[in-house]
Structure formats: structure tokens, C-alpha cells
N, C-alpha and C positions, 0 to 999 in steps of 0.2 A: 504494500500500500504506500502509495505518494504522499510522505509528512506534511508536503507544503499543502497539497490538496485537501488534506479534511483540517488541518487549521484553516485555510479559506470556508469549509465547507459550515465550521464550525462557529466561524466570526458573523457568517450570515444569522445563520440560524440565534446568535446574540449569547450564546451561551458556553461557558468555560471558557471566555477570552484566555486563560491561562495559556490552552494549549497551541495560541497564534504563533507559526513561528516566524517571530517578525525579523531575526535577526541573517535567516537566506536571502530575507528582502532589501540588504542595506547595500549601499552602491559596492561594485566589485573592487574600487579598490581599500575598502574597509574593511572586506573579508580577506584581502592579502595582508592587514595588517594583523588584522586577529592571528592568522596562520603563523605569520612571522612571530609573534609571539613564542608560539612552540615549542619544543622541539622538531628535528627535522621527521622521527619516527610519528610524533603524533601529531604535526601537522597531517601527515601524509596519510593518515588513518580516515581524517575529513573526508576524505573523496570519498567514501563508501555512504556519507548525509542524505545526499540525491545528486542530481545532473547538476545544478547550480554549484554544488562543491566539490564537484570529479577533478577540475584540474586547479583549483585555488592553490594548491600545495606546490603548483609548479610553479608559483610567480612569487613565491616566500622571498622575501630578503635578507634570512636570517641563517643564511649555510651553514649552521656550529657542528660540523660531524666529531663531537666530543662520543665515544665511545669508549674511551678505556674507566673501567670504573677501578678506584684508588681506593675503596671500602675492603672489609675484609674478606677472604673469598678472591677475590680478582685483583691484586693490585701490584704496586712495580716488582714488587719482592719474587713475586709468585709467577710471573711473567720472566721475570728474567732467570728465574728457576728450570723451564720449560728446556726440554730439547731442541736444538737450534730448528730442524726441521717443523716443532709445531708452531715455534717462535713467528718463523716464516710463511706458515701457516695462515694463521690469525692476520698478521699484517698484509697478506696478499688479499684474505677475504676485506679486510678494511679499503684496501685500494677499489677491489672493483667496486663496494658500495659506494666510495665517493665517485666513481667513473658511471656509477647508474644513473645517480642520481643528476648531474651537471648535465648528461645527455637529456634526462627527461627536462632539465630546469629553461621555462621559457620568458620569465624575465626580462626584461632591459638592462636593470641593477640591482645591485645588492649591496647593501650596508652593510654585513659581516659575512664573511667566510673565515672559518677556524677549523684546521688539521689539527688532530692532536693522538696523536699513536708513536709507536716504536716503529719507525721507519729511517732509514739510511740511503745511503748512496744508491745502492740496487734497484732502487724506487724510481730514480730520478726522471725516466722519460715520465710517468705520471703525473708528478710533483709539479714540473715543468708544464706541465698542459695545464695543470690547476692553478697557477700564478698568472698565465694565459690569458685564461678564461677569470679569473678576477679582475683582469685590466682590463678586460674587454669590458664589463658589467661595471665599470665606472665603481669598484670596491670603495668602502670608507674605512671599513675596520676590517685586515688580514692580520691573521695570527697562525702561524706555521710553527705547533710548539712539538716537539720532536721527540723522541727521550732514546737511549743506547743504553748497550749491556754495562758498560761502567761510564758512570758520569763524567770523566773527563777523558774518555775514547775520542777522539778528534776524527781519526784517522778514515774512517767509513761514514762520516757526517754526508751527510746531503749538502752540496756548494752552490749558492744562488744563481744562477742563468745570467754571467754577467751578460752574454748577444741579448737577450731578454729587454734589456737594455740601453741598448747598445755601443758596451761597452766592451766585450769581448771579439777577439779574431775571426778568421774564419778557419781555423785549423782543424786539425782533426779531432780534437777535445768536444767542439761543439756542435757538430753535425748535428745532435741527436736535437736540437735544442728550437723550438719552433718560429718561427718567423711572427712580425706582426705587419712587415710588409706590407701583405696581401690580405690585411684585415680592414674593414670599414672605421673600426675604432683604433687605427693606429696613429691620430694625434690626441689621444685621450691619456694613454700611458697610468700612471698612479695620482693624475692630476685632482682628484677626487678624495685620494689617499687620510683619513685624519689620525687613524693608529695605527701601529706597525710593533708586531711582536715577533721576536723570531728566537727559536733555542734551537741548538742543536742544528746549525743551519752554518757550510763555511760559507765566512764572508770575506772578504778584502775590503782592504780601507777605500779604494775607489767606489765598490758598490753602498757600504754606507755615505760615502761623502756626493752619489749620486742620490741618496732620498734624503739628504739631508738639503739639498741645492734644488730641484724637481720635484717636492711633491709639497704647493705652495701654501696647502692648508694642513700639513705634516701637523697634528701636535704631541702628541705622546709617542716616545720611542723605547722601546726597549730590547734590549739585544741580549743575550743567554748562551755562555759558551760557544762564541762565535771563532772558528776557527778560522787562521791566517788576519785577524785583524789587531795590529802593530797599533796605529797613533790613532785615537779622537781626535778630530779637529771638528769645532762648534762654533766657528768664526765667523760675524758679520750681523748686524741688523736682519737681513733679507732672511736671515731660515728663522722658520715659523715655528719651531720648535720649542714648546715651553714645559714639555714632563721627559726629562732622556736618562735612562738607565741603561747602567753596562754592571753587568755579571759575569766572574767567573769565565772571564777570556782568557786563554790558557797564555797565549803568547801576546796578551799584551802591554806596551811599552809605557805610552802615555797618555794624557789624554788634556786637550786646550778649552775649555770655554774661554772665548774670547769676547764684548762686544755684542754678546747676543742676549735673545728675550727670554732665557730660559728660567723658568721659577721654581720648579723641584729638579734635584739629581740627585739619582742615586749611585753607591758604586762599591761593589763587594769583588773582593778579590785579592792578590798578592798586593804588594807594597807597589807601589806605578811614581810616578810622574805627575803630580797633578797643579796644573798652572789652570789658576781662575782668577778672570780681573775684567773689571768693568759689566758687572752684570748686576746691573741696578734695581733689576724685578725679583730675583732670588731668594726666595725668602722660605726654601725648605732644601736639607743639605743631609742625605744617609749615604755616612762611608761607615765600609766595616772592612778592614783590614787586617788582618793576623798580624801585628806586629809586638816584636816583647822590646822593643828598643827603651828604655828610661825615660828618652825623652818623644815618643811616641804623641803625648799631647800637646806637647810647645810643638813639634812639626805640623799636627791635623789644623789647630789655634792657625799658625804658620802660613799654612797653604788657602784656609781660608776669608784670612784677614782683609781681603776687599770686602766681601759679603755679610762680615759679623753683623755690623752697625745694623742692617736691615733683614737677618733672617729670624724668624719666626716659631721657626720648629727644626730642631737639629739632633739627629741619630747617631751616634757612636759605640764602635764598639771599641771596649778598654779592657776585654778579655786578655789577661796576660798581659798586661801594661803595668811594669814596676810604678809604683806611685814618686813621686819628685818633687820632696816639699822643696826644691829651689824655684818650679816651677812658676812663675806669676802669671795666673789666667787674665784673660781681660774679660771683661763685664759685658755680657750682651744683654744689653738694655731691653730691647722689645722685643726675647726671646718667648714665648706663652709655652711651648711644647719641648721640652726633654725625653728624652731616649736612651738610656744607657743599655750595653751589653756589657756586663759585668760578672765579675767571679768571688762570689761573697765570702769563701771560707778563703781568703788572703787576708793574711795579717793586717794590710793596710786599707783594705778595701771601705772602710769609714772611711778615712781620711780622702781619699776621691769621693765620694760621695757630696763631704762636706764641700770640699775644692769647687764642684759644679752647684753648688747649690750659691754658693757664696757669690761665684757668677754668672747666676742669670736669675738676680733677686727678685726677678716679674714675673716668672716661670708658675703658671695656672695648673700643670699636668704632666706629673714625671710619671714615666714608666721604665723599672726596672728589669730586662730580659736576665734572668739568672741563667747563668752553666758554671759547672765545676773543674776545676782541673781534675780536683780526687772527691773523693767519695767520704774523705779521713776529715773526722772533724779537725779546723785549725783556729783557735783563737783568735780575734778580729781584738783587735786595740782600739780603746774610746778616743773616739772625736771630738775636737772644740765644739760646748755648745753655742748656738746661734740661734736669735729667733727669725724667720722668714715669713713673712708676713703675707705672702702672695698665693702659694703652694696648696690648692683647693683638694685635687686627687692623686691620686697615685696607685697607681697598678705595678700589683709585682708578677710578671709572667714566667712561668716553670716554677713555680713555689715548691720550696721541698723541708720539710719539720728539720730543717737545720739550726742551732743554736747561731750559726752565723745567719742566715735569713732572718730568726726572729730579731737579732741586735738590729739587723738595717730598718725594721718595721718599728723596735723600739726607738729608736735615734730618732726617727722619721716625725714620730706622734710626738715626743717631747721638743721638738724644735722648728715644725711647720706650724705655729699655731694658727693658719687661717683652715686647717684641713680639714673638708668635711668629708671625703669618703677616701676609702682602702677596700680596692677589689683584687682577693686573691685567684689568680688562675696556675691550677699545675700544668697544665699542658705549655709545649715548647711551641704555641704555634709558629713562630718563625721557623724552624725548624722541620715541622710537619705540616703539609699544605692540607686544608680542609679536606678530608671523607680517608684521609691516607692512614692505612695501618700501619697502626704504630708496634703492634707486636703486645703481647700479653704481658713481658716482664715493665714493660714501659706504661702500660694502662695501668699493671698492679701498683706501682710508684705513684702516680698518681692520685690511684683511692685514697692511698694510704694521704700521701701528704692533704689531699683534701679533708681529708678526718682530723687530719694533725689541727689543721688551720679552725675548725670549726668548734676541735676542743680544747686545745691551747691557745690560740694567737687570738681568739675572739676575745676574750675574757681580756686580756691587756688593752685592748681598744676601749677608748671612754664611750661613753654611752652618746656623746655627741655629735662621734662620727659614725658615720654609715657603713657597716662592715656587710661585704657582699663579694661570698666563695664562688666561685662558676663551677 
């Protein structure tokens, strides 16, 4: 029976307006936007409604072929556990479902296309065609997030199509690589481009410094164990660039903001290079660096001394940074947001504490990311007190019923006195990305410390702040 027919049939007749279904009747390009909503599996289930929603699911704009699920049961661990042959398996049935689906997709554009599997080098004529076919669709937001058998395997990465671009040869390297020539949308390119995410993807500094210069509404970038990329260069008014993060690039050297509009960076990875100056919109800064040097925070203080006076929220990590009371921090005035990664069972781990607190007396919301070197309780040494009069919350993330964790929460309540709330969290989310198994000995840790928190450390919190365990 015809749904849409006896709610017509049904609206004459004046009775059970309920079951009208008015929503087959809204103009078609509102049911492309509902479908895009979706997912792509159960947009595509609509076709089965009636004839008015048989082919809406082909005109989505919303390509997310997310299908590796990171819950327990199916996740990196357990995948990468796999025989290479089923490994190979799973990622070839991944390919054709993206190659089914861009066949049937009759769209003009699309606002998101997002790959996200264990996929490599061996992929690449498909990969290729699906970068393609995103220029072609006037793409706003590509995300090509990758993953390999060990996270810093470089060497069978998938390499971005510099001819794609055209920025590679015509040698024998690129044969495979398709043309846009002979396409109707080949003065379109990435010009539409506003995100760009890529892991696990080799890149060259040419092909970044090609989307950083060509895609003129570019705003968020971020790049993810990019192999072959040596220097950042972020240089000039003209790039449009205002969110850019670099991760964990294996070989890379340094990296320039120069001159440009950029207002968050982020940058995790080895010790680099890093020249920043004259970037006057800047006002959110996450570096985290392995560094044990002594004077590891007079360098970071150092490198971002253009941008102190006007950032606003600033991340660091000082895991394994000997403390330096020669050190003299400077004051960032209209700092609101603090971030430390820190290691609380170190003997001096107050004394840093105090040091950033001391500099950035307007700071509204600290959050403390805990990790340990050891396991072994170590004595933490009392800090000058101070009163801070600014300091509203504070969240301690990875909480673990350490007598050095409790000193930092004690310290915290006797000398923030504007503090209205303390929200404990055990989980490492920086460390573990939402739905990813964490593994049993790691969940049990965290019962436990969540118990700790709700029968120990609550009771030490005055009645005036708002204590709240996740």
C-alpha cells in the first residue's frame, strides 16, 4: 500500500490528521538535506519510503564512509591482530563500498567526504579517483584519515597525487594517476575546499604549501603523520588559514608562521624548529613536545613571545620537564584557559604548578592532563602559598587515588579562592579517542580511581564548590 496515498486519503476524509505524511511532500531539496543528515547506511535505507525517496540518498552531501568501529569487539587492536590476508580482506570490501557508492552518487556537490579505514599504498588507484571525484563535487570538508599496522610505519602510506594537482611529472611514478584535463570541472580544483584533514597520507612540503596558497577559503588544517614533509611554511596575509595543526610528522624539521591570520595551532611531536612572529589574531597555542631539557619552559615562553600578550588559551605539555626555579615566567595577562600535561608524582611538580599559576593571574579554567613516569609513589614538596583570585574550575583529566594527585587538588582548593567547581575525570581522553578500547586492565584503573575520588577527595572539597566525578 502507497503511504503517501491513504494519508491523502485520510486528510480528506478529516480524520487522524496524524497519519498525513507531510514530510514526502517538502521540496526535494529538503529531503536531501534531511538524508545528509544521516548516515550514508541509513540515508540509503530511505529509498525503500516510496518512489519520492528511491533516489534522495543519491544526492546526500554528506559522504562520511566512517566504518571502522573503535568500540570493543572491533577496534585498532583487534584489526591489527588479524592475518594480513583478512587485514586485506576487510579493506578491499571497504574500497568497493566506497566505489559503489560515488558510482550511484548523483549530486552536483558535497560538503563532506570522509575515508576513514586501514588503507595504504596498494589502495592508491582508488584513493586517487576519490580525491577526483571530491574536486569534481566542489568538496568543503575532505578528510582522508588512514590508520597502518604501527603508527609510525611511513613507508606503505598512501602519497597524495601530486599530477592531481599539478604539481607532479609525467614519469613513470604517475601514470596511474587521473587526469582533470578532460573534466568539465577542471577550473574548480579545491577552490570550495574549507577543511582538510589528512593522516596517514605522504605528503611533500610542495603539496601542503599548494593548499595552503589555492584553496582560498582553506580554514582549518590538519595534517597527521605526514610523511616526506620537512618545513611548515605559513607565510603571508593571502592564506586563509586560521585552525592549522601538525602531528607527529616523522621527518619533520621546522615549521614558520609568519605574517599570517592564523588563530589556533596546534603541534605535537619531536622537539622542531619553531619561528612565530607577527600573528596578531593568535590567540590559542597546543604544543606538546617530549622534551626533558631544564630549560624546556624558558624555550616554549621563548619561541612564543610574539603571541603571549594576546593568547587566550594555551596547552602544554611539561611531562618530564625538570622544574627551574631560575626560570622567570612572564605574565600573560588575558590568558582565560590553561592546559597542562603534567607528571604529578615528581618531587617538584607543585612548584610548576605554582610557577603557571603565578603567570597567568586571569586564568578562568585550568585543566590538568595527568600521566606518570612510574607507578611508585614519590613525595611532591609544598609550594609557596598564593591567593588567585580568578581561577573558577579546574578539571583534573586521568585522575588516579594518588597521594601526589590528591596534594595538587589540595594546593589547588587552599589557594584558588574564586573556585567554584572541581571535575574529576579518570579516563586519559587525550590519549584514547572517543568509543576506543581501552582494554580491561585500563577500565579497571579507572573504577577504581573513580571510587577513590568519590570516597576520598570529595570529602576534602568544601561544601562551596561543586564537586562533579564523570
Amino acid at each position: 500500500m502507497d503511504y503517501s496515498n491513504l494519508g491523502r486519503r485520510r486528510e480528506s476524509e478529516g480524520k487522524h490528521n496524524y497519519l498525513v505524511d507531510r514530510i514526502s511532500y517538502l521540496p526535494y531539496e529538503i529531503l536531501v538535506s534531511i538524508v545528509s543528515l544521516l548516515s550514508l547506511k541509513e540515508a540509503a535505507a530511505t529509498s525503500v519510503l516510496s518512489r519520492r525517496w528511491e533516489k534522495v540518498w543519491k544526492h546526500t552531501t554528506n559522504l562520511n564512509f566512517e566504518d571502522l568501529d573503535l568500540s570493543v569487539g572491533d577496534n585498532c587492536r583487534c584489526f591489527k591482530a588479524l592475518e594480513q590476508n583478512l587485514r586485506d580482506e576487510k579493506s578491499r570490501n571497504y574500497v568497493n563500498w566506497v566505489d559503489r557508492v560515488l558510482v550511484q552518487h548523483e549530486g552536483h556537490n558535497i560538503e563532506r567526504f570522509r575515508a576513514f579505514f586501514f588503507l595504504n599504498s596498494r589502495f592508491t588507484n582508488p584513493i586517487d579517483k576519490w580525491i577526483e571525484f571530491a574536486m569534481q563535487k566542489r568538496v568543503q570538508v575532505l578528510e582522508l584519515q588512514f590508520f597502518v599496522k604501527q603508527y609510525y610505519c611511513t613507508r606503505d602510506n598512501y602519497a597524495f597525487p601530486e599530477n592531481l594537482i599539478g604539481l607532479g611529472g609525467e614519469g613513470e611514478s604517475s601514470k596511474h594517476i587521473p587526469t582533470l584535463h578532460s573534466c568539465r570541472y577542471n577550473n574548480v580544483g579545491f577552490k570550495f575546499l574549507k577543511v582538510l584533514r589528512l593522516q596517514h597520507i605522504g605528503m611533500t612540503d610542495e603539496v601542503l604549501e599548494y593548499f595552503l596558497s589555492n584553496c582560498p577559503v582553506l580554514e582549518r588544517l590538519t595534517v597527521t603523520v605526514a610523511e616526506n614533509l620537512v618545513c611548515v611554511k605559513v607565510v603571508g596575509p593571502s592564506i586563509s588559514v586560521k585552525y592549522l595543526a601538525v602531528n607527529n610528522c616523522p621527518n619533520l624539521k621546522s615549521i614558520e608562521i609568519c605574517n599570517a591570520n592564523i588563530a589556533s595551532f596546534v603541534y605535537r611531536g619531536a622537539c622542531i624548529e619553531l619561528l612565530i612572529s607577527n600573528v596578531p589574531l593568535l590567540i590559542e597555542v597546543h604544543i606538546s613536545e617530549r622534551a626533558l631539557d631544564n630549560d624546556y619552559t624558558t624555550l616554549a615562553f621563548t619561541r612564543l613571545s610574539s603571541c603571549l600578550s594576546h593568547l587566550e588559551i594555551l596547552k602544554l605539555d611539561i611531562w618530564g620537564v625538570l622544574y627551574n626555579p631560575n626560570c622567570d615566567f612572564p605574565v600573560l595577562e588575558i590568558l582565560k584557559h590553561l592546559e597542562l600535561n603534567v607528571e604529578t608524582n615528581y618531587h617538584s611538580a607543585l612548584y610548576h604548578l605554582y610557577s603557571f599559576m603565578k603567570a597567568c593571574p586571569h586564568i578562568e579554567r585550568l585543566a590538568l592532563k595527568l600521566d606518570f613516569r612510574t607507578y611508585v609513589e614519590t613525595p611532591v614538596s609544598k609550594a609557596p602559598k598564593f591567593s588567585h583570585h580568578s581561577l573558577k574550575v579546574v578539571e583534573i583529566m586521568g585522575y588516579r587515588g594518588y597521594q601526589s594527585v590528591v596534594e595538587h587538588v589540595k594546593y589547588l582548593i587552599e589557594n584558588a579562592v574564586a573556585l567554584e567547581k572541581i571535575i574529576i575525570d579518570p579516563v586519559q581522553r587525550w590519549i584514547w579517542p572517543p568509543k576506543m578500547d581501552r582494554g580491561s586492565t585500563m577500565v579497571d584503573e579507572e573504577v577504581q580511581a573513580r571510587k577513590h575520588a568519590k570516597e576520598h577527595l570529595k570529602e576534602r572539597v568544601p561544601s562551596t564548590i561543586e564537586f562533579l566525578c564523570l
